[in-house]
N, C-alpha and C positions, 0 to 999 in steps of 0.2 A: 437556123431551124434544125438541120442535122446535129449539127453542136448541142445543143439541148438534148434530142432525142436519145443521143451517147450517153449525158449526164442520166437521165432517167433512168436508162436502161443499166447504168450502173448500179444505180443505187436502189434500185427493185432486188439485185441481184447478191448483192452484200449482206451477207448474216452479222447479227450484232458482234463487233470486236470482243472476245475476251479482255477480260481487267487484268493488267499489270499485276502482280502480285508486287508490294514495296520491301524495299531489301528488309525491313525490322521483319517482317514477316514472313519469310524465306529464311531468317536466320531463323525463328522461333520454330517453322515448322521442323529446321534439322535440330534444333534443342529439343524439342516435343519428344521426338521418335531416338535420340541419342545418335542421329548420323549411325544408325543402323536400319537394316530393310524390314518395315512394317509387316512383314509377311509372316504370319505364324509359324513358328520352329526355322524362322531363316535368319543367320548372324551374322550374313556379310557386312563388312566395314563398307560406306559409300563414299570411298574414294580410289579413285582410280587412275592408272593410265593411257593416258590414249595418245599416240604419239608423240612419247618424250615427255610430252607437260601434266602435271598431276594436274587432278580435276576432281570437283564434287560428281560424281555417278549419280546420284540420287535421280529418281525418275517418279518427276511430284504426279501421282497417278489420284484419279478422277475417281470416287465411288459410283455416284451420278455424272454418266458424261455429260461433256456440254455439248457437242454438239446436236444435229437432233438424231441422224443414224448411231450416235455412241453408244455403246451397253450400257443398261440400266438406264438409260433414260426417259423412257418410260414411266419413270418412278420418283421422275421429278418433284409434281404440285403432292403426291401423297408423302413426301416427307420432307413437307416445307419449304422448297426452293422454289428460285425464281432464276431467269437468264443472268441478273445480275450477281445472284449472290452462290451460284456454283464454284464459284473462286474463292469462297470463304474457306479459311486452314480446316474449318470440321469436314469438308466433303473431299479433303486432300489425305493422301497416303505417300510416304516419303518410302521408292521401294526400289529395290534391284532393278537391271533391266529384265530379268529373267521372268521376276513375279509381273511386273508392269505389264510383259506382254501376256501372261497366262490368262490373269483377271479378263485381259478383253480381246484374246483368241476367240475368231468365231464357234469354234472346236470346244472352247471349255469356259466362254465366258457365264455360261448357265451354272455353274457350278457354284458362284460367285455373286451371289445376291446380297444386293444394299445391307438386310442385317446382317448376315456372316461377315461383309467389310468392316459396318461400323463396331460390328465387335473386336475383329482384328484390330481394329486400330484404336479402341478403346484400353485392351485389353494390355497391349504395347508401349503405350503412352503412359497409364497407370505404372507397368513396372520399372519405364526410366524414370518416372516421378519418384519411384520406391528407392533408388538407387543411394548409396550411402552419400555421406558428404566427399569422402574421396575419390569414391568412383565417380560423381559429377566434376571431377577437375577436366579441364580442356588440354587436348594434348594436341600435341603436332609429331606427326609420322616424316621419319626420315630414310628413306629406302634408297640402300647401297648397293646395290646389284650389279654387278661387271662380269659374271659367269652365266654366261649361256643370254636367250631371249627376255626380254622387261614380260613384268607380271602386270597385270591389267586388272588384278585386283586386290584385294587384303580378305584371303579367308583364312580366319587363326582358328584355333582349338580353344570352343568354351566361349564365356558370354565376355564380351566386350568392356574392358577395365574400365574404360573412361570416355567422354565422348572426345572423338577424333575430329578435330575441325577443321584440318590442312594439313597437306602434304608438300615436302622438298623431293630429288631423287637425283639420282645419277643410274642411269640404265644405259649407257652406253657399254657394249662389249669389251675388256680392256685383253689387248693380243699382240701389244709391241711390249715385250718380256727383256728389250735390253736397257741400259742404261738410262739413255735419253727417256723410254717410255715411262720408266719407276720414277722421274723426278716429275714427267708430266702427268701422272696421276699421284704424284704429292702437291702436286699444283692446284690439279681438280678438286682435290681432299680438301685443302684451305680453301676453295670458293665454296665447295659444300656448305663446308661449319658457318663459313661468313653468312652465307643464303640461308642458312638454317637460324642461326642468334637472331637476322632479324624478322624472321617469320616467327619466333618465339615469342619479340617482344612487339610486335605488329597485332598478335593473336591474344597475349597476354596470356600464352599457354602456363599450368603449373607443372606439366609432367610433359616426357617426353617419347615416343615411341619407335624404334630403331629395327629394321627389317634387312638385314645383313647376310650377302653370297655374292663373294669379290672374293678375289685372292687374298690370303693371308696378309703378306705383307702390308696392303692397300688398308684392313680392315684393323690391323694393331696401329699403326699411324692416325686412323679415323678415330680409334678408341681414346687415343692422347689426346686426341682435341679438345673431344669430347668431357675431357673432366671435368672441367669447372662450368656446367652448364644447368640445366636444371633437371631432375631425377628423371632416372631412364629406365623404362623397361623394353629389355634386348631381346628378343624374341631368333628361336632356331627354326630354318625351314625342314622339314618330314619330306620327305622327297617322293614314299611311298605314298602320302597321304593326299601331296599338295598341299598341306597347310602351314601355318606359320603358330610353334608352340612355346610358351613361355613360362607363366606359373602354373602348381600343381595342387589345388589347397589340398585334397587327400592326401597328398603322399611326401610326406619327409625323405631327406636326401638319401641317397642308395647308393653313391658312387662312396669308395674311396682310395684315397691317392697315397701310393707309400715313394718317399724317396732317398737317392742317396747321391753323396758328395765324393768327389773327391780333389784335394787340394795340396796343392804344389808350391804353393805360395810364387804362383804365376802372376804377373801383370793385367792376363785377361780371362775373363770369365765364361763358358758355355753353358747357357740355360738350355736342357733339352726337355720337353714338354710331350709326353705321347697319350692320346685321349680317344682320337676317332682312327690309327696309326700307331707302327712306333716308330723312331727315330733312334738309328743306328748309330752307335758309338763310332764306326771304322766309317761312316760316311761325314760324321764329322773332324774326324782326324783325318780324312784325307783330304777336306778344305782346308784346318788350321794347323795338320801337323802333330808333336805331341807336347807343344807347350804353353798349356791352357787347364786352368782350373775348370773342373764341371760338377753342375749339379742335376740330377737326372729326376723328372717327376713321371709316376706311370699311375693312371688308375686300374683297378680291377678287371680283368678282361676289356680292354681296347678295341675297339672296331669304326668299321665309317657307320654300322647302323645304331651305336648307342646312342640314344636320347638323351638330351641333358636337359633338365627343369630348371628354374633361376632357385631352385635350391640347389640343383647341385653345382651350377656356375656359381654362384655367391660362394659357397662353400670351397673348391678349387681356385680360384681367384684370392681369396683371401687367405689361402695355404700357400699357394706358391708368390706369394710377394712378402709372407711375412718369413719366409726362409729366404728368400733372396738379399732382401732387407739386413737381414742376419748377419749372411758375409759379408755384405758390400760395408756393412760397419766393423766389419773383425781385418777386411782384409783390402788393400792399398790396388783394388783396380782400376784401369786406364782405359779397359773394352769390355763391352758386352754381345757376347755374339748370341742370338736369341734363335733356334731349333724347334717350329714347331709341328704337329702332327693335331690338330684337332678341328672341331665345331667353329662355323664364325661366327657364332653368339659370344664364346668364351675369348673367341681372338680380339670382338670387341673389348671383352671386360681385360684382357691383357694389358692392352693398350691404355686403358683409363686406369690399372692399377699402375704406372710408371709415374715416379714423382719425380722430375727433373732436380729436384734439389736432395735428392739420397741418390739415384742411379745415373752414373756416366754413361756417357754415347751408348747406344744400342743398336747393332745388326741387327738386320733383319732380311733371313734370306727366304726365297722359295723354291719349292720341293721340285725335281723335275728328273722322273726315274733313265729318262731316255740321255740324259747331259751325263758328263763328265768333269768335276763331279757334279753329284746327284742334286746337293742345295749349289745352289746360284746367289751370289747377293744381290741385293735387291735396292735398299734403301736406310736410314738411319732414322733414327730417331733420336 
């Protein structure tokens, strides 16, 4: 008899279960909204990290709560629902956490009434529906972060190229700078690209999106992997801004790069690169000495705070390999020692412009004003 009385009283006391949403439906709701936050003038990307493992953020937020203290719920039978059918994608909002909780703060959820929702999300959904045919390609983000603490989220500059549907990442700190540590983050580099190709072809992504601040070395290695993959846009972090910036449709390239040669008809070659820095002739010759051909690339006022758009890294990128190119076919080298001073957007694109079958071995060192000398090497390529 007590045994029943328990069951009773349980089941008096149970509000009806919410419905499952089915994964077809979970995916359309992040295709609807473009795996961006529903929230009027907000462009974060929803994905993120949350210790170590990338993750959908998305926070599938309720026009009309369900339950019955939710906001708005109240407002249930006057715009058509019922207990069951609150789970349906029309009464779902795919948002940040930041907007999720605002909507239904006791503080501000008045602010946030059923129509202003259903227009946000009206309004939202129409313009990834508007989206071109390329901008609807599926990307997969692959964030290489070894400087300083992991980002916990993707806030770029400007409206979101394409929908993002997964992410790979490496945010571990990298701080062993000797020997052993530069092979075992060329180690970590090949598991990346591995975990990365098959997230690609898992995803059936067509584009690919790249979030890069690792030391130099780590990041021209990554770039090499990188080539033969599917088309990347490399994005630079703003450090002032926090954000992650890439292309610029207003604004055509602004940088330009003058360089000059000088050739000994040495054995080995020094590429020196100065972009966000410069890179000192006397600090290379007191790693290699003075028998080495070099060719020096500088752009137009150099600093760590110049911005660089994928105009001007396409641009730079594609200057400095087709003069590299140049001698490595005029002239009989056996090394490459590679100097550089810039953006790790372009250090990506470095890396992916190296074609194993026109460039020999490549150094690659990194910068370190406090050592003696000042570049350290690092690793090859």
């Amino acid at each position: 008899m007590e045994k029943k009385d328990k069951i009773k009283e349980s089941s008096e006391t149970t509000e009806l279960k919410r419905r499952q949403l089915a994964t077809v439906e979970n995916y359309q709701l992040w295709v609807n909204c473009g795996g961006i936050c529903s929230f009027e003038g907000c462009d974060i990307r929803l994905i993120a990290s949350e210790k170590g493992n990338l993750t959908n953020v998305g926070i599938k937020a309720h026009i009309i709560g369900h339950a019955k203290t939710s906001p708005r719920r109240e407002y249930m039978e006057e715009y058509g629902y019922t207990e069951e059918s609150l789970e349906n994608l029309s009464n779902l909002m795919l948002m940040c956490h930041y907007h999720s909780k605002l909507i239904d703060d006791k503080h501000t959820k008045d602010q946030f009434p059923p129509d202003l929702l259903f227009k946000m999300k009206k309004e939202h959904e129409d313009w990834v529906k508007s989206w071109t045919e390329s901008k609807k390609k599926k990307s997969i983000a692959l964030i290489h972060k070894r400087l300083g603490g992991p980002i916990t989220n993707i806030d770029h500059q400007g409206e979101a190229p394409y929908i993002l549907l997964d992410a790979i990442e490496n945010q571990d700190e990298f701080i062993n700078f000797s020997k052993e540590g530069w092979e075992e983050g060329k180690k970590i580099n090949r598991e990346l690209y591995e975990r990365f190709k098959e997230k690609i072809i898992e995803s059936e992504a067509k584009v690919a999106e790249v979030f890069p601040l690792s030391p130099i070395p780590l990041l021209i290695d990554m770039g090499f992997l990188l080539t033969d993959t599917v088309p990347l846009s490399v994005y630079q972090f703003e450090r002032e801004e926090g954000i992650w910036i890439s292309d610029h449709p207003d604004r055509q390239k602004e940088v330009e790069l003058s360089s000059s040669a000088d050739i000994k008809e040495e054995d080995k070659l020094a590429i020196l690169i100065s972009v966000s820095g410069k890179v000192k002739m006397k600090d290379v010759q007191e790693l290699l000495g003075d028998k080495f051909d070099s060719v020096s690339f500088e752009i137009n006022d150099p600093g760590l705070k110049r911005v660089l758009y994928k105009q001007d890294v396409s641009y730079l990128q594609s200057q400095i390999k087709e003069e590299v190119e140049k001698l490595l076919q005029e002239q009989d080298y056996r090394k490459i020692h590679l100097f550089y001073a810039g953006p790790a957007g372009l250090a990506i694109e470095i890396g992916r412009g190296i074609n194993p079958n026109m460039w020999v071995e490549v150094c690659v060192y990194q910068y370190n004003i406090r050592a003696t000398p000042r570049y350290q090497y690092a690793l090859s390529i």
